[in-house]
PDB file with SEQRES, HELIX, SHEET and CRYST1 records, atoms N, CA, C and O in Angstrom:
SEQRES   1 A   88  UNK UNK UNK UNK UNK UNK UNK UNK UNK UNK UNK UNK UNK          
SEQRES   2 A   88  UNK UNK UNK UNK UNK UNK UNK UNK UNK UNK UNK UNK UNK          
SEQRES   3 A   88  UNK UNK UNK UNK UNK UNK UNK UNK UNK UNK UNK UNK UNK          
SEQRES   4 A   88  UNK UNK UNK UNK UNK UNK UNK UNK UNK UNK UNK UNK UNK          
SEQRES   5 A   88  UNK UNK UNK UNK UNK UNK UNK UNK UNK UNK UNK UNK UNK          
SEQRES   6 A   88  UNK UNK UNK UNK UNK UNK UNK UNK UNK UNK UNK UNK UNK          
SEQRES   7 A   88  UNK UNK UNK UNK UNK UNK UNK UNK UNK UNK                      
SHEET    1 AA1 2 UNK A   2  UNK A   6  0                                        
SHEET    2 AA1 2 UNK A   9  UNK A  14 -1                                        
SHEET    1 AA2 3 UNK A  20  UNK A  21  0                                        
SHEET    2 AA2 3 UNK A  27  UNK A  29 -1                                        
SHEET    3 AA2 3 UNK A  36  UNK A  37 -1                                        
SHEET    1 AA3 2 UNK A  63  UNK A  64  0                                        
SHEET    2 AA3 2 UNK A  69  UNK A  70 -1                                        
CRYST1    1.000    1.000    1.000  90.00  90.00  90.00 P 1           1          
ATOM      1  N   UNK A   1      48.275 203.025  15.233  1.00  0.00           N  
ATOM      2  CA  UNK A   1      49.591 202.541  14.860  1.00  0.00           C  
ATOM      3  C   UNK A   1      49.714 201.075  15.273  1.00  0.00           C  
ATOM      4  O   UNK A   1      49.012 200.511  16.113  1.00  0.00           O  
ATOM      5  N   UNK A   2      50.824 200.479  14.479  1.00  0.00           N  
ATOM      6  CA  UNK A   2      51.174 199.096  15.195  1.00  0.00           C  
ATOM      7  C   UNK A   2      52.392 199.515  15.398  1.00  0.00           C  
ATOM      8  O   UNK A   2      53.022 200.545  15.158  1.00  0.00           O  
ATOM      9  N   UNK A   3      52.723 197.884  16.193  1.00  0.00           N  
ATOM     10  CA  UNK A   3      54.499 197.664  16.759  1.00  0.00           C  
ATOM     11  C   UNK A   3      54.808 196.676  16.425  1.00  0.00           C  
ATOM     12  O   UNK A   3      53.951 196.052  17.052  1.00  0.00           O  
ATOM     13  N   UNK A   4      55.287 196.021  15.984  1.00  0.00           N  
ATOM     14  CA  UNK A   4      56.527 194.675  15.836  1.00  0.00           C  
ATOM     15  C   UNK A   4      57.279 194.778  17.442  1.00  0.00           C  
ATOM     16  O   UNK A   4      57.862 195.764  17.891  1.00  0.00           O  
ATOM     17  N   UNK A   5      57.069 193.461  18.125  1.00  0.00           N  
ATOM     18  CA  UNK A   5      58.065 193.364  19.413  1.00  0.00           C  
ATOM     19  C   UNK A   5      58.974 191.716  19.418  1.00  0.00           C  
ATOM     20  O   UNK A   5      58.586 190.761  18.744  1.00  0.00           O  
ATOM     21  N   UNK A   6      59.845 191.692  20.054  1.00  0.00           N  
ATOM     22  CA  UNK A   6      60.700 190.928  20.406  1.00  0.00           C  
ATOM     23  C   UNK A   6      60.891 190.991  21.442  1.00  0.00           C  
ATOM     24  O   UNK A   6      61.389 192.008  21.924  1.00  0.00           O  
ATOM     25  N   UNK A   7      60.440 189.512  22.462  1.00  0.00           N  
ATOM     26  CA  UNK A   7      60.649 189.542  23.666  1.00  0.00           C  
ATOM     27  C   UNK A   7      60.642 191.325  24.453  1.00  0.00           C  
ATOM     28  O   UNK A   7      61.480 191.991  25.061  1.00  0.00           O  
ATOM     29  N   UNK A   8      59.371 191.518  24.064  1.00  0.00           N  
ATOM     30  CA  UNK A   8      58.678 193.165  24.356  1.00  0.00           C  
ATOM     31  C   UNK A   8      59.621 193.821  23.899  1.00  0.00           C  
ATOM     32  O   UNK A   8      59.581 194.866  24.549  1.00  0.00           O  
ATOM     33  N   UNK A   9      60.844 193.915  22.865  1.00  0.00           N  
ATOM     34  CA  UNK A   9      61.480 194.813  22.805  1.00  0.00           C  
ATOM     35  C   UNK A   9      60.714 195.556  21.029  1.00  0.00           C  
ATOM     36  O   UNK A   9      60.515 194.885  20.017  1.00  0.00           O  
ATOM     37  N   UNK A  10      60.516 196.673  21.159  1.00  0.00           N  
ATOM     38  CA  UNK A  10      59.589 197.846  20.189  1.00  0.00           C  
ATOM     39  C   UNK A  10      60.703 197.767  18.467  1.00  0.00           C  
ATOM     40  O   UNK A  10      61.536 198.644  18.240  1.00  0.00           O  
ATOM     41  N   UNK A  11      60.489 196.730  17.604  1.00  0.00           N  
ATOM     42  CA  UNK A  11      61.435 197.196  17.036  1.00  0.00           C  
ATOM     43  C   UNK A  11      61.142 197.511  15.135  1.00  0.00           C  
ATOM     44  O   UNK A  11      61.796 197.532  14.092  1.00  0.00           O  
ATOM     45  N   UNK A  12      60.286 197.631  15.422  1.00  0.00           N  
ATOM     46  CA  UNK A  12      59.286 198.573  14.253  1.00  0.00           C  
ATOM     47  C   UNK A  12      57.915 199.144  14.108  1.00  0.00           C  
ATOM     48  O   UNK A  12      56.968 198.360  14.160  1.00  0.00           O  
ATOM     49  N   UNK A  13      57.723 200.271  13.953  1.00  0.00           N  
ATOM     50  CA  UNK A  13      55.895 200.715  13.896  1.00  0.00           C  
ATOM     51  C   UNK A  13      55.698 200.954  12.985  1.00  0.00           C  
ATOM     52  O   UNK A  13      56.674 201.261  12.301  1.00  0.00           O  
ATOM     53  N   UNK A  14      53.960 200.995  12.154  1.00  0.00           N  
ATOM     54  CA  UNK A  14      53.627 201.849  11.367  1.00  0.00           C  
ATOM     55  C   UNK A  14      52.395 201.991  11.046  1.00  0.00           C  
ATOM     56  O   UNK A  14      51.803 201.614  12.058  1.00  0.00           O  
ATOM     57  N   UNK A  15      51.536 202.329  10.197  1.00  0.00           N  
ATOM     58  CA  UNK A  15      49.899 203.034  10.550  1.00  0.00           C  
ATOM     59  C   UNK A  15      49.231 201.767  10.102  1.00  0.00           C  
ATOM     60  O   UNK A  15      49.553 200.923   9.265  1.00  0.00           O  
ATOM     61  N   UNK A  16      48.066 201.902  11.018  1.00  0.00           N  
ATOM     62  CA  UNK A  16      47.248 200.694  11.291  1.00  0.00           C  
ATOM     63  C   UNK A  16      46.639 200.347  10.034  1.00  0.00           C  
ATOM     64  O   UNK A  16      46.176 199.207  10.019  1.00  0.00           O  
ATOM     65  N   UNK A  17      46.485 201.153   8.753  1.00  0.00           N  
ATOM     66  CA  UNK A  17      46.427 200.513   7.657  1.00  0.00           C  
ATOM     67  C   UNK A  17      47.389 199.676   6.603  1.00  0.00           C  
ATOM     68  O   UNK A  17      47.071 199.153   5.535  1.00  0.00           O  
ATOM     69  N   UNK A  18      48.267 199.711   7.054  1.00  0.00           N  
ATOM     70  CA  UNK A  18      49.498 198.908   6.365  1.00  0.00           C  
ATOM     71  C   UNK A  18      49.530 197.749   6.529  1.00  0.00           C  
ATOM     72  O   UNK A  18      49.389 197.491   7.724  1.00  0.00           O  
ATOM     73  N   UNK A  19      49.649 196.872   5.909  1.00  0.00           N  
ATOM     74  CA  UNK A  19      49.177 195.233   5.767  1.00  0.00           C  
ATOM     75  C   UNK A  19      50.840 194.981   6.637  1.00  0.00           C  
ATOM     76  O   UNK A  19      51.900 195.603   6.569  1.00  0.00           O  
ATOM     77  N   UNK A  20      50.414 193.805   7.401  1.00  0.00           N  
ATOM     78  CA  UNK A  20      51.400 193.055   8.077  1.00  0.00           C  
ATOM     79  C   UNK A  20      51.416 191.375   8.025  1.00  0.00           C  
ATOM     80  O   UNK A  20      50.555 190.739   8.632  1.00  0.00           O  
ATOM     81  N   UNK A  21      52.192 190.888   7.452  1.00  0.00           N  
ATOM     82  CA  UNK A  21      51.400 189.714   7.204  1.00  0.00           C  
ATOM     83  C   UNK A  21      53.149 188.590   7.741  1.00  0.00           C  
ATOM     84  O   UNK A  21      54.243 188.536   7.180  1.00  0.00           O  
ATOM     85  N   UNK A  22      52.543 187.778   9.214  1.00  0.00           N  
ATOM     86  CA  UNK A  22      53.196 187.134   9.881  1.00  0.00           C  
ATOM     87  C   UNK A  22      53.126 185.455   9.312  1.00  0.00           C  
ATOM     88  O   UNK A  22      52.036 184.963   9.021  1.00  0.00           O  
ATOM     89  N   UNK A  23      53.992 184.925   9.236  1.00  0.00           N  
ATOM     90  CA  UNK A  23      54.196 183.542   9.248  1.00  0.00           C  
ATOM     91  C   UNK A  23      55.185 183.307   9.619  1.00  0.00           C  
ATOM     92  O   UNK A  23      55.830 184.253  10.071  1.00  0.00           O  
ATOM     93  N   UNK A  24      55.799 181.962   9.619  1.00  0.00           N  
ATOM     94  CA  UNK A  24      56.340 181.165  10.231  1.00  0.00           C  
ATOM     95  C   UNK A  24      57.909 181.111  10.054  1.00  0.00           C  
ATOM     96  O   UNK A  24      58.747 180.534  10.746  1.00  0.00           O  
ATOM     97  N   UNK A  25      58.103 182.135   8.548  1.00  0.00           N  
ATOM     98  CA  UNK A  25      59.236 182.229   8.316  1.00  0.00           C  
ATOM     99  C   UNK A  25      59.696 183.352   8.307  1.00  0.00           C  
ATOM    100  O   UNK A  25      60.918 183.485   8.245  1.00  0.00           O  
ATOM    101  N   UNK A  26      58.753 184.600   8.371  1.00  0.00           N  
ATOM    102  CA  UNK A  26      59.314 186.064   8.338  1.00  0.00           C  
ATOM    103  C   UNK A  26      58.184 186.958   7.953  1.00  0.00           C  
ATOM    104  O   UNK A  26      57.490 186.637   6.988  1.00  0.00           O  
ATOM    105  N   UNK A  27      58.007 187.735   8.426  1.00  0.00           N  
ATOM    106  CA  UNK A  27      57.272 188.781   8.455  1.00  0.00           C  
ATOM    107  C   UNK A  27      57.047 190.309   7.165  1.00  0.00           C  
ATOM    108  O   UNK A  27      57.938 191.129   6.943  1.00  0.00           O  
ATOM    109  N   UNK A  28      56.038 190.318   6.689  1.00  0.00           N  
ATOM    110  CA  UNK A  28      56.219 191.268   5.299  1.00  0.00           C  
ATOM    111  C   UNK A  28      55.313 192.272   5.494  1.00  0.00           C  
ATOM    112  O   UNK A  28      54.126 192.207   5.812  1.00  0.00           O  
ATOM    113  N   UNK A  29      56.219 193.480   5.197  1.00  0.00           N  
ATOM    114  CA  UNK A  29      55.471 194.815   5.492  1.00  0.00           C  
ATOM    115  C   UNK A  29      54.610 195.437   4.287  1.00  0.00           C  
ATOM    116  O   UNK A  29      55.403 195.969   3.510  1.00  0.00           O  
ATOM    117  N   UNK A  30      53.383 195.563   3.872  1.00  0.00           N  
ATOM    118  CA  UNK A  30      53.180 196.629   2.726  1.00  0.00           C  
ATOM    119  C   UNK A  30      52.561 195.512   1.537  1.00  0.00           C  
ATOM    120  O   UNK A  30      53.115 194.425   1.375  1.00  0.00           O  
ATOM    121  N   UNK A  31      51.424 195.898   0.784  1.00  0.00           N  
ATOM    122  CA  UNK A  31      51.238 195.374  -0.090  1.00  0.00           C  
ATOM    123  C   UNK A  31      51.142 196.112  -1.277  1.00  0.00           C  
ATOM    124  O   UNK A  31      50.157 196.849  -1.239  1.00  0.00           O  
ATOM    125  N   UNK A  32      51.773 196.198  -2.299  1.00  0.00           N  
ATOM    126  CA  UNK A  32      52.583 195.530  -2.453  1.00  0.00           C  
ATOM    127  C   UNK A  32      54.022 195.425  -1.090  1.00  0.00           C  
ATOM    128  O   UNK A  32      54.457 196.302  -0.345  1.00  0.00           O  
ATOM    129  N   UNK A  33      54.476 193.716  -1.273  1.00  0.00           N  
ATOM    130  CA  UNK A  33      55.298 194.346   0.066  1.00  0.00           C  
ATOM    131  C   UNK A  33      56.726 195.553  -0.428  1.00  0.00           C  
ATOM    132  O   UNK A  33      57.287 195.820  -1.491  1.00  0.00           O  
ATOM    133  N   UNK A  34      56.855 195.998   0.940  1.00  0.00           N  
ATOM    134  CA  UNK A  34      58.449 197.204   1.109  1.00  0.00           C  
ATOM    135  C   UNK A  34      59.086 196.659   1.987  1.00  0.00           C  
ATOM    136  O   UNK A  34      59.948 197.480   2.301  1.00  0.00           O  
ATOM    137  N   UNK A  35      59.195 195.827   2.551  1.00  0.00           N  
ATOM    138  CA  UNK A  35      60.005 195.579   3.487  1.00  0.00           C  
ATOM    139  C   UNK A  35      59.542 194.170   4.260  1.00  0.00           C  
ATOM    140  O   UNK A  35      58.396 193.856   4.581  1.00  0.00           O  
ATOM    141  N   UNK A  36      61.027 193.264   4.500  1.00  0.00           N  
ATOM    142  CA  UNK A  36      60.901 191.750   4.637  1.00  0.00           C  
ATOM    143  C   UNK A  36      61.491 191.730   5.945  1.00  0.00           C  
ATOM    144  O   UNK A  36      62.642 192.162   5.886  1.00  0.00           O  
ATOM    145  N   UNK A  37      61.245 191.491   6.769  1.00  0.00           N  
ATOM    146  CA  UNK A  37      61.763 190.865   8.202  1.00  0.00           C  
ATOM    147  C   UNK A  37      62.292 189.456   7.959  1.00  0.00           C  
ATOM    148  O   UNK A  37      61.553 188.573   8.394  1.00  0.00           O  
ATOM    149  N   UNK A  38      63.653 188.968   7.230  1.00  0.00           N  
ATOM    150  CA  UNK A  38      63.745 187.917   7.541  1.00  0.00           C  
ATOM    151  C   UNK A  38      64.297 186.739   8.124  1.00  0.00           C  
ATOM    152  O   UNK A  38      64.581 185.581   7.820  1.00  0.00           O  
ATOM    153  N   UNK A  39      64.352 188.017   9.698  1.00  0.00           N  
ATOM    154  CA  UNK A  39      65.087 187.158  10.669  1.00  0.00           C  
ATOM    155  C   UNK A  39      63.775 186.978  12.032  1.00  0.00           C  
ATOM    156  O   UNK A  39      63.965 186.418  13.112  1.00  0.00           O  
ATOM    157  N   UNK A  40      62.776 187.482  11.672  1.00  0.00           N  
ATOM    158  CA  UNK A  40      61.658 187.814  12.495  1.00  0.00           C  
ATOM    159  C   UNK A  40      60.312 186.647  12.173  1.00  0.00           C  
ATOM    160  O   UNK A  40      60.422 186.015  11.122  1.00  0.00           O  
ATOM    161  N   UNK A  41      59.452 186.452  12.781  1.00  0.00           N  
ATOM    162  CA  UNK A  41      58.579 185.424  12.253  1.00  0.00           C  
ATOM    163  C   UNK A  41      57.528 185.317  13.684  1.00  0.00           C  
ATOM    164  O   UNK A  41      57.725 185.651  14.852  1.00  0.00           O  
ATOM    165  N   UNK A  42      56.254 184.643  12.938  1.00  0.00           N  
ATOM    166  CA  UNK A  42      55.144 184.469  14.195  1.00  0.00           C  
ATOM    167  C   UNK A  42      55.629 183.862  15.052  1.00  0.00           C  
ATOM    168  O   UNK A  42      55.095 184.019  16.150  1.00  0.00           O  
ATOM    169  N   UNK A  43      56.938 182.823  14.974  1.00  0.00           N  
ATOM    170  CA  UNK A  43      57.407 182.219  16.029  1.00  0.00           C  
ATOM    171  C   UNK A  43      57.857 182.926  17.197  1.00  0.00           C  
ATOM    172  O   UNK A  43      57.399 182.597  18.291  1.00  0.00           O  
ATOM    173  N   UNK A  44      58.562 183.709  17.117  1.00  0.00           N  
ATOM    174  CA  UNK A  44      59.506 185.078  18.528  1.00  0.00           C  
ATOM    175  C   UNK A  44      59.186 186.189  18.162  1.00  0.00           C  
ATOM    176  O   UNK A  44      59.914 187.009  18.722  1.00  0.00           O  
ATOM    177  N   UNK A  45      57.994 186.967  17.071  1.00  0.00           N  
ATOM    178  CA  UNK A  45      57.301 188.434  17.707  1.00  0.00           C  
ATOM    179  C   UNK A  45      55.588 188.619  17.287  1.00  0.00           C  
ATOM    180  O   UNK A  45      54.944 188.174  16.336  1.00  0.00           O  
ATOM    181  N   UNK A  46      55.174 189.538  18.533  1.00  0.00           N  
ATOM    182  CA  UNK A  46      54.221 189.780  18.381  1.00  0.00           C  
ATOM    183  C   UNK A  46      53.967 191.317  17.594  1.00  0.00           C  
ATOM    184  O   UNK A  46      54.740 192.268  17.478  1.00  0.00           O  
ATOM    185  N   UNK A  47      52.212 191.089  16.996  1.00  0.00           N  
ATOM    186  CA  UNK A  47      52.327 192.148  16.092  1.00  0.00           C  
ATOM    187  C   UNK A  47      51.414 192.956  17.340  1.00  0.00           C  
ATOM    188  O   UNK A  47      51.210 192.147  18.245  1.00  0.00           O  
ATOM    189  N   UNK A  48      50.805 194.325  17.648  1.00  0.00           N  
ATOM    190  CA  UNK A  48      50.596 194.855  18.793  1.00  0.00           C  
ATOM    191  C   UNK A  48      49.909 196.002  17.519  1.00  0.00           C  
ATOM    192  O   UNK A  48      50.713 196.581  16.788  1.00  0.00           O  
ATOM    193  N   UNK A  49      48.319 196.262  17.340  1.00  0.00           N  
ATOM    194  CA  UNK A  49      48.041 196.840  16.392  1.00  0.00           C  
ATOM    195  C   UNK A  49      46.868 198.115  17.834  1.00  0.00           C  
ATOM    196  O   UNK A  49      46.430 197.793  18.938  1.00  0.00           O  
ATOM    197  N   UNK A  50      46.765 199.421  17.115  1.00  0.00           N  
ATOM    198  CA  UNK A  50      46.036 200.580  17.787  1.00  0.00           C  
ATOM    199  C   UNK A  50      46.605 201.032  19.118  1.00  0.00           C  
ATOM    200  O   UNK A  50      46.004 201.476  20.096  1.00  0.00           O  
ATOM    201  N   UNK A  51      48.071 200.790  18.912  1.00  0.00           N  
ATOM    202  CA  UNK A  51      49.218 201.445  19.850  1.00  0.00           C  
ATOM    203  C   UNK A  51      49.182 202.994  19.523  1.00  0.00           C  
ATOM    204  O   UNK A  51      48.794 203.670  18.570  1.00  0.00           O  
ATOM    205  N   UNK A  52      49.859 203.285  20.949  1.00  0.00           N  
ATOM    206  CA  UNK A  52      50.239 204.600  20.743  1.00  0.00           C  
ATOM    207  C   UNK A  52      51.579 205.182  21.009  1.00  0.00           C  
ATOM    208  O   UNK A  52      51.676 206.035  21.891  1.00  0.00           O  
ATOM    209  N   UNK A  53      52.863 204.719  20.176  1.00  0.00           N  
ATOM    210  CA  UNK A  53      54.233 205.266  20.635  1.00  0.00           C  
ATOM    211  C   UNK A  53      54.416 206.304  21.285  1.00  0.00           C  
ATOM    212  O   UNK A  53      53.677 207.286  21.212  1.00  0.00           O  
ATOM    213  N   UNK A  54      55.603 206.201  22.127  1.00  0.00           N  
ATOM    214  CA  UNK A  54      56.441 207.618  22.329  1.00  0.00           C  
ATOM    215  C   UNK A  54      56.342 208.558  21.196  1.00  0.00           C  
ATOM    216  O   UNK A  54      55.798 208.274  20.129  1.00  0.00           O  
ATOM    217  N   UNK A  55      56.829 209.560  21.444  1.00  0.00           N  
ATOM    218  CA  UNK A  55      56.730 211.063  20.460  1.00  0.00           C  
ATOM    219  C   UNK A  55      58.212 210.785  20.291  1.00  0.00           C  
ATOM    220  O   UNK A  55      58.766 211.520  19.474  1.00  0.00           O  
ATOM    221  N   UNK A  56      58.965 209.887  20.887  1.00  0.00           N  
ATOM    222  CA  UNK A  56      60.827 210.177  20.510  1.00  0.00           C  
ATOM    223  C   UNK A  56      60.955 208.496  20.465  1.00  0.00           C  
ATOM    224  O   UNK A  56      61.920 207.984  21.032  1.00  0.00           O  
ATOM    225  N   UNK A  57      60.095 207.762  19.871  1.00  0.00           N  
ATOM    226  CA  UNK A  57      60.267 206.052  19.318  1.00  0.00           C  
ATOM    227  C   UNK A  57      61.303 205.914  18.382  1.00  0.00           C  
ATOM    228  O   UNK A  57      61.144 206.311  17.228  1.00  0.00           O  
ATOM    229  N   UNK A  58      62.453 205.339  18.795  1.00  0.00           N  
ATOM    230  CA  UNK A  58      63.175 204.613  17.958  1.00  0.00           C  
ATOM    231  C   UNK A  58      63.505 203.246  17.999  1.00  0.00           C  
ATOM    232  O   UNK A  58      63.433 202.486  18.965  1.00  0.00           O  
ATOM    233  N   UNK A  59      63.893 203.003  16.790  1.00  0.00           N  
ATOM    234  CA  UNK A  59      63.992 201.272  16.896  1.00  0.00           C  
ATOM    235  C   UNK A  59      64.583 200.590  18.231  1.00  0.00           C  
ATOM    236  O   UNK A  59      65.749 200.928  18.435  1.00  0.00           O  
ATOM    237  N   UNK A  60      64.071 199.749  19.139  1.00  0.00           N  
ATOM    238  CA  UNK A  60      64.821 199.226  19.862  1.00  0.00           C  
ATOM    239  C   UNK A  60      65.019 200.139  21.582  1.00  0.00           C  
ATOM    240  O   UNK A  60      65.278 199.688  22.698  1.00  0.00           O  
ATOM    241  N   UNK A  61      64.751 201.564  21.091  1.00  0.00           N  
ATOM    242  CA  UNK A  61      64.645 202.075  22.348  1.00  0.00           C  
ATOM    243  C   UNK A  61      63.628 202.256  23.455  1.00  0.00           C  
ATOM    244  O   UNK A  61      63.650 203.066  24.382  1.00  0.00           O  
ATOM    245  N   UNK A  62      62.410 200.992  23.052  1.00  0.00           N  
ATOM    246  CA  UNK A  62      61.439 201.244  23.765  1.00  0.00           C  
ATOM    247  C   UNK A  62      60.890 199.644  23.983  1.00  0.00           C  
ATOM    248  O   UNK A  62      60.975 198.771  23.120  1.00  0.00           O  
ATOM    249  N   UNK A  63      60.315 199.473  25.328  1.00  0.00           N  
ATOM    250  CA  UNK A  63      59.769 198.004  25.573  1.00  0.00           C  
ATOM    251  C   UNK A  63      58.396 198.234  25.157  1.00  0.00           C  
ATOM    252  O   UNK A  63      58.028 199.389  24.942  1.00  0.00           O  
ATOM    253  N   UNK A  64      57.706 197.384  25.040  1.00  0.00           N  
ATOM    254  CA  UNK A  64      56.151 197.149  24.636  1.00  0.00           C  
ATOM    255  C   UNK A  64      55.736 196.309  25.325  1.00  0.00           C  
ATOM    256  O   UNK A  64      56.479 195.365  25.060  1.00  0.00           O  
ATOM    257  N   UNK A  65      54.725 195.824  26.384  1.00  0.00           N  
ATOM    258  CA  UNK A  65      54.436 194.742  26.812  1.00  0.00           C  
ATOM    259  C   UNK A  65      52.945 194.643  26.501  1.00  0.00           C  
ATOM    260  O   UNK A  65      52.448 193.700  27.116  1.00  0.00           O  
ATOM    261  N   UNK A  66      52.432 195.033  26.059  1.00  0.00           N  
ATOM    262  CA  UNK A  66      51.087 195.025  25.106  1.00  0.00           C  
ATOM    263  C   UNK A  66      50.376 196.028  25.960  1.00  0.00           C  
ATOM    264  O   UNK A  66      49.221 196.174  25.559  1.00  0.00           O  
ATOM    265  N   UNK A  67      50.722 196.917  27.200  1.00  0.00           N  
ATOM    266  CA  UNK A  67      49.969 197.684  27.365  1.00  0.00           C  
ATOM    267  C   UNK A  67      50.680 198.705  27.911  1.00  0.00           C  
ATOM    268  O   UNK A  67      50.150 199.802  28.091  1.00  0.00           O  
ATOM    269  N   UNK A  68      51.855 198.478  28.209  1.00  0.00           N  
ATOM    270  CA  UNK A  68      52.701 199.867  28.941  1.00  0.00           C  
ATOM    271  C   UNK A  68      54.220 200.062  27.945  1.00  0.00           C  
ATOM    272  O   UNK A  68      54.619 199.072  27.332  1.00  0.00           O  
ATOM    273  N   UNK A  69      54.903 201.223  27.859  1.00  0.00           N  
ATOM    274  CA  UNK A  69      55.582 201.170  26.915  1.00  0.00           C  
ATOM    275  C   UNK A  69      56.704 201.641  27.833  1.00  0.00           C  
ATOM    276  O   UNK A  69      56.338 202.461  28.676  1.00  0.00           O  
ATOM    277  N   UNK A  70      57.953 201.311  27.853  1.00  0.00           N  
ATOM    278  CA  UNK A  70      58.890 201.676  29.036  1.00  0.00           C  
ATOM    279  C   UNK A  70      60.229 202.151  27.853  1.00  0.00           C  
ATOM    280  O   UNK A  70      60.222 201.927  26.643  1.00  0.00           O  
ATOM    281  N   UNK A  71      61.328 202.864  28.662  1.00  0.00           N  
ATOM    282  CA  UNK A  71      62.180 202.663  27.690  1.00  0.00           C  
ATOM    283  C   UNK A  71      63.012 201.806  28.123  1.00  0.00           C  
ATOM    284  O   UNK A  71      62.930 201.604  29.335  1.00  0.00           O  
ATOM    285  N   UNK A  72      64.255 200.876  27.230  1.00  0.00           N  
ATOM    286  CA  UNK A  72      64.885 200.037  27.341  1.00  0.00           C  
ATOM    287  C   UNK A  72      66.059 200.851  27.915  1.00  0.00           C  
ATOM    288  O   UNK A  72      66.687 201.869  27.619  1.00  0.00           O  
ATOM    289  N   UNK A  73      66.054 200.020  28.768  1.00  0.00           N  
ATOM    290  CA  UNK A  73      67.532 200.410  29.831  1.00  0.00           C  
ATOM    291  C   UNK A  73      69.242 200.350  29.264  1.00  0.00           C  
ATOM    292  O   UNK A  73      70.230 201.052  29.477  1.00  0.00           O  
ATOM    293  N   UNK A  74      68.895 198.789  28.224  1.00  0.00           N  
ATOM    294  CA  UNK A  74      70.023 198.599  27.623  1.00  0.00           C  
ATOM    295  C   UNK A  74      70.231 199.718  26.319  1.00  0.00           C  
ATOM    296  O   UNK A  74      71.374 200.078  26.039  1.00  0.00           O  
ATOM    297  N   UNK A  75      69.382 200.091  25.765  1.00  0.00           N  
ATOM    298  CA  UNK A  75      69.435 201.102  24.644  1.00  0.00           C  
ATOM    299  C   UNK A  75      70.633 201.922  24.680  1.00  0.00           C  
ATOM    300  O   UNK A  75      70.929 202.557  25.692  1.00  0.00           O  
ATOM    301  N   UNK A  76      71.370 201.940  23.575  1.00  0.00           N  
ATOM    302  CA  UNK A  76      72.608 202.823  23.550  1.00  0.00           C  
ATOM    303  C   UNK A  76      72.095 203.779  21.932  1.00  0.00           C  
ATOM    304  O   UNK A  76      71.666 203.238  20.913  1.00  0.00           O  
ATOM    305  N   UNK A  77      72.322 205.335  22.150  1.00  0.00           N  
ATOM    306  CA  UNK A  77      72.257 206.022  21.439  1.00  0.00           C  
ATOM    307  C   UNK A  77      73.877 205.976  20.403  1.00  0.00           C  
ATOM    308  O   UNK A  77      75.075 206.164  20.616  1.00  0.00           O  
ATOM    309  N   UNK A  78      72.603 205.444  18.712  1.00  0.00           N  
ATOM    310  CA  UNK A  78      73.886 204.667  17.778  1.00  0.00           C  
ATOM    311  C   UNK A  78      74.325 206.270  17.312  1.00  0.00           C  
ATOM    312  O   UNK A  78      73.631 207.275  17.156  1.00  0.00           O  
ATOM    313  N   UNK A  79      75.974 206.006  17.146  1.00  0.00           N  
ATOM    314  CA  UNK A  79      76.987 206.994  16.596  1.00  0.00           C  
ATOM    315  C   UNK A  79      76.309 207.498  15.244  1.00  0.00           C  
ATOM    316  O   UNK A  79      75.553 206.950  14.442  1.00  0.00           O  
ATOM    317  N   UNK A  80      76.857 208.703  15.313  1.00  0.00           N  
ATOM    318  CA  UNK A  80      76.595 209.402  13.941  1.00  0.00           C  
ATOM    319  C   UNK A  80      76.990 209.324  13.091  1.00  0.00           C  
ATOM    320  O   UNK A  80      77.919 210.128  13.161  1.00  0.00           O  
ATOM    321  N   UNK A  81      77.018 208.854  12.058  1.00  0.00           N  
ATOM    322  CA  UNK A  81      77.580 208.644  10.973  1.00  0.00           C  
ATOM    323  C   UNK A  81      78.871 209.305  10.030  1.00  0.00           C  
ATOM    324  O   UNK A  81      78.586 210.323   9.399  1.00  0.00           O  
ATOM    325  N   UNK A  82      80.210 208.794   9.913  1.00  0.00           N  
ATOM    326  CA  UNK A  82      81.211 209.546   9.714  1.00  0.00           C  
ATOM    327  C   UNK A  82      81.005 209.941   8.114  1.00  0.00           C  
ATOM    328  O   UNK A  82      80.953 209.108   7.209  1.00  0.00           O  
ATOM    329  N   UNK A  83      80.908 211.241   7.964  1.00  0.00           N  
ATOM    330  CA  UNK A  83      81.236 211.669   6.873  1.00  0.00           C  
ATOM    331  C   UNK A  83      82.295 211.905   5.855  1.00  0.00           C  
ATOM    332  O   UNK A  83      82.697 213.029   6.156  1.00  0.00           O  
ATOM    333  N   UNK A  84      82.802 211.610   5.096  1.00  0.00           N  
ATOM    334  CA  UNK A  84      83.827 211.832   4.432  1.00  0.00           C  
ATOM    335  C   UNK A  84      84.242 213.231   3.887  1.00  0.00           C  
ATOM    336  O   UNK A  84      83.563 213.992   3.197  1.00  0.00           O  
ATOM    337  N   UNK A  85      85.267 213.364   4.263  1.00  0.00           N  
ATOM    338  CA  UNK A  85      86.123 215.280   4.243  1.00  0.00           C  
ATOM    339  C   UNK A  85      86.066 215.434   2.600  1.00  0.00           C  
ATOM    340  O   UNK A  85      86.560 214.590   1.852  1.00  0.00           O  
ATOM    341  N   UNK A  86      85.388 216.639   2.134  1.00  0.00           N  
ATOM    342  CA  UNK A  86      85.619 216.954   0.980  1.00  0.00           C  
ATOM    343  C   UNK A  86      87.248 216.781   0.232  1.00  0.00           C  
ATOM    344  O   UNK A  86      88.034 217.154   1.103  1.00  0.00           O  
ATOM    345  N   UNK A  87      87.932 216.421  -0.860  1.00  0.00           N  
ATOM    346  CA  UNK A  87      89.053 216.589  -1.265  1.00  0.00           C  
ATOM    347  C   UNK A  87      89.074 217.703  -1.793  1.00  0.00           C  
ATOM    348  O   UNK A  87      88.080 217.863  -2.500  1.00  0.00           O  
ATOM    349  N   UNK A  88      89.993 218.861  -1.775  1.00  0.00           N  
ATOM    350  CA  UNK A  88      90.018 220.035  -1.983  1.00  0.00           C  
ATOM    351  C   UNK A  88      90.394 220.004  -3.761  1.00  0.00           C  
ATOM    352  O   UNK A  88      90.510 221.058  -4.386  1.00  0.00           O  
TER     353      UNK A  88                                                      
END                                                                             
């Protein structure tokens, strides 16, 4: 697996064959790409490739420091999503 980190914070993975391709302005997942990071860039994250996540990894809830994986202290478990009441 890889990780996407920010200042060690874990805030995307995915299988070590999936193209990741970093520059200077934003980061692109997938070739063809699926997904654009474009607030992210080689400048403030590292890419961290033949990781091995937590079994309960979610975005943001885990530090990475390229060799130990901790969980983030600040991490707040996000609300559930309000559903809207059927109209009868």
């Amino acid at each position: 697996m890889k990780t996407l980190t920010k200042e060690n914070l874990s805030f995307y993975i995915c299988e070590d064959d999936v193209s990741v391709v970093m520059t200077s302005t934003e980061i692109t997942i997938g070739d063809p790409e699926v997904l654009i990071f474009g607030e992210s860039s080689s400048e403030d994250t590292v890419l961290h490739e033949g990781v091995t996540p937590p079994a309960d990894w979610l975005c943001g809830n885990y530090t990475y420091d390229g060799t130990t994986w901790a969980l983030n202290p600040d991490w707040v478990v996000p609300p559930e999503p309000e559903v809207p009441e059927a109209e009868e």
